[in-house]
C-alpha positions, 0 to 999 in steps of 0.5 A: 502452428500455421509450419505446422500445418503447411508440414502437415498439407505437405505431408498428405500431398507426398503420400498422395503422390506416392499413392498416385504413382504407385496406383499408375504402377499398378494400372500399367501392371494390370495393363501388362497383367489383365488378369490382376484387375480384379486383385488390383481394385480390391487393394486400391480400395483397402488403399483408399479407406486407409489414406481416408482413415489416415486423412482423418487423423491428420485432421484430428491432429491438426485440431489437437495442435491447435487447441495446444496452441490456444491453451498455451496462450491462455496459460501465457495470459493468465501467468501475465495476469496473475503476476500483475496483481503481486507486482502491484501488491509490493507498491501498494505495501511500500505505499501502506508503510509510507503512510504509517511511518508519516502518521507517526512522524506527525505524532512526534511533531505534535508531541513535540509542539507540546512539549515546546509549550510546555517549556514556554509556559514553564519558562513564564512560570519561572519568570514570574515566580521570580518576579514573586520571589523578588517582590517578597524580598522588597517587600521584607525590606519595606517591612524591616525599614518600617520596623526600624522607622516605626519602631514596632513592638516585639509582638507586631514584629513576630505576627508581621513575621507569621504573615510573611511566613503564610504569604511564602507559603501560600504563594509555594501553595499557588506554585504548586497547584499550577504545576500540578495543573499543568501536569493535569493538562499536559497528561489529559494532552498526552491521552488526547494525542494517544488516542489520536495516534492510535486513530490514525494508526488504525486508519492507516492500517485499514487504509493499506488493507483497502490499498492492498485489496482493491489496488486496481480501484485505487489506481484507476482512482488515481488515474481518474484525480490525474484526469480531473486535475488536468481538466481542472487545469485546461478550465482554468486556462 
């Protein structure tokens, strides 16, 4: 812009010397020709209002240069800041992902925590429906050696046998409602962790929404965390 303008100066000063040397011309003519005086006055003057006129314009155009230069840096500017914006969105989003993708990541670790519960209780369950199936099988032994010791009726031994009989069958009983309690429990869990995961699902989203929207905040947040944690640091120091 300021080429432009030593260019245009430059310009006028060689059309002002030209003009100089043609009215130094003229005036030698008219010194020559003092007749032509008059005709020469009337030209100079025509001559005058158009270099006038043409100064106008000059200036007009300078001013028109310019502003196209302010424009062309305005436009620079904005491009600059509206291509900030989409190149912070794209860390916000991978960001937003990250989030999402370490939310379920703990939704599998806890389900698997539960699920290694579960097969430890289940596991003690075993050993001690053993032990039960273990201390049953004692304890027809005990019955059949005091069957063969006491020598008991055929009646005794039949309603001893029943009772064996009930006590297997209560204790298959007894397993039965544990396993279904701890498949009640294991499910009322399992919609535990649902709805936890569909919280935090949805707080993640929201949370990359707000990332998304309000990334300069966000960033001058974490800025500022920076800021105090180095402060807290220096303190502590």
């Amino acid at each position: 812009g300021d080429m432009v303008v030593l260019a245009l100066r430059l310009a006028v000063l060689l059309m002002r010397l030209g003009l100089m040397v043609l009215l130094a011309l003229r005036l030698a003519v008219l010194l020559m020709r003092p007749g032509l005086m008059l005709l020469l006055a009337s030209s100079t003057a025509v001559l005058l209002m158009r270099v006038k006129s043409m100064a106008v314009l000059l200036m007009r155009l300078k001013s028109m240069v310019l502003l196209a230069l302010r424009s062309a840096v305005l436009l620079m500017r904005l491009k600059s800041m509206v291509l900030l914006p989409s190149r912070l969105a794209v860390p916000l989003m991978r960001i937003g992902d990250m989030l999402l993708l370490a939310s379920r990541l703990a939704a599998l670790l806890m389900r698997i925590g539960d699920m290694v519960v579960l097969a430890l209780r289940l596991a003690v369950l075993l050993m001690m429906l053993g032990l039960m199936v273990l201390l049953a099988k004692r304890s027809a032994v005990l019955l059949m050696r005091l069957k063969s010791m006491v020598l008991l009726p055929s009646r005794l031994a039949a309603l001893l046998m029943r009772i064996g009989d009930m006590v297997v069958l209560a204790l298959r009983l007894a397993v039965l409602l544990m396993r279904l309690g701890l498949m009640v429990l294991l499910a009322s869990r399992l919609a535990v962790l649902l709805m936890r995961l569909k919280s935090m699902v949805l707080l993640a989203s929201r949370l990359a929404v707000l990332l998304i929207r309000n990334g300069d905040m966000v960033l001058l947040a974490l800025r500022l965390a920076v800021l105090l944690m180095r402060l807290g640091l220096m303190v502590l120091l």
